[in-house]
C-alpha positions in Angstrom: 27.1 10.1 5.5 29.5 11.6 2.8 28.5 8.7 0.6 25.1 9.8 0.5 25.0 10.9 -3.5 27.1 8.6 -4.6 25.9 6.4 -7.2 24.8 2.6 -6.8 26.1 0.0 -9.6 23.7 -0.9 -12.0 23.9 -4.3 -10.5 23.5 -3.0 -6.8 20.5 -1.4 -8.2 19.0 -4.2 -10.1 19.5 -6.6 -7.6 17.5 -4.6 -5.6 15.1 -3.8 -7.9 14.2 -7.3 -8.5 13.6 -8.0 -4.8 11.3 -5.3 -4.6 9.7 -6.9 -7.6 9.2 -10.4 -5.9 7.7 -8.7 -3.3 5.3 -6.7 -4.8 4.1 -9.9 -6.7 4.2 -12.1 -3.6 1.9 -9.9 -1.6 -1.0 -10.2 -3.9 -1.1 -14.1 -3.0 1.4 -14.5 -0.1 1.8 -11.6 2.2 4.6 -14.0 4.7 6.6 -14.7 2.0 6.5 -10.4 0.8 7.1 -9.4 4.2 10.5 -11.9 3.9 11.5 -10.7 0.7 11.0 -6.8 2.0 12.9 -8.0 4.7 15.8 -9.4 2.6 15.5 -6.4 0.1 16.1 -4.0 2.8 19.4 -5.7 4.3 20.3 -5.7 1.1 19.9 -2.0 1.3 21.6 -1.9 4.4 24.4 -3.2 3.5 24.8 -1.5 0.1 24.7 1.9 2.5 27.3 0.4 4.8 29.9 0.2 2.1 29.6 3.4 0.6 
């Protein structure tokens, strides 16, 4: 909760970025494959949250 402005590493954030990416791209042709990489972008999330 107190970690709630604190910044993300640029790599935290790219990482994440680049998921988001995939997915976007994936659901034009293959929506089970973007609703897996949503899902793996947002545990990435997650868990980014968890440590701060």
């Amino acid at each position: 909760m107190f970690g709630l402005f604190k910044k993300k590493t640029e790599k935290e954030k790219l990482t994440y970025q680049k998921l988001m990416k995939e997915a976007f791209e994936l659901s034009k042709s293959n929506r089970r494959a973007s609703d897996e990489k949503y899902a793996e972008a947002d545990e990435l999330q997650k868990r980014m949250d968890a440590l701060d």
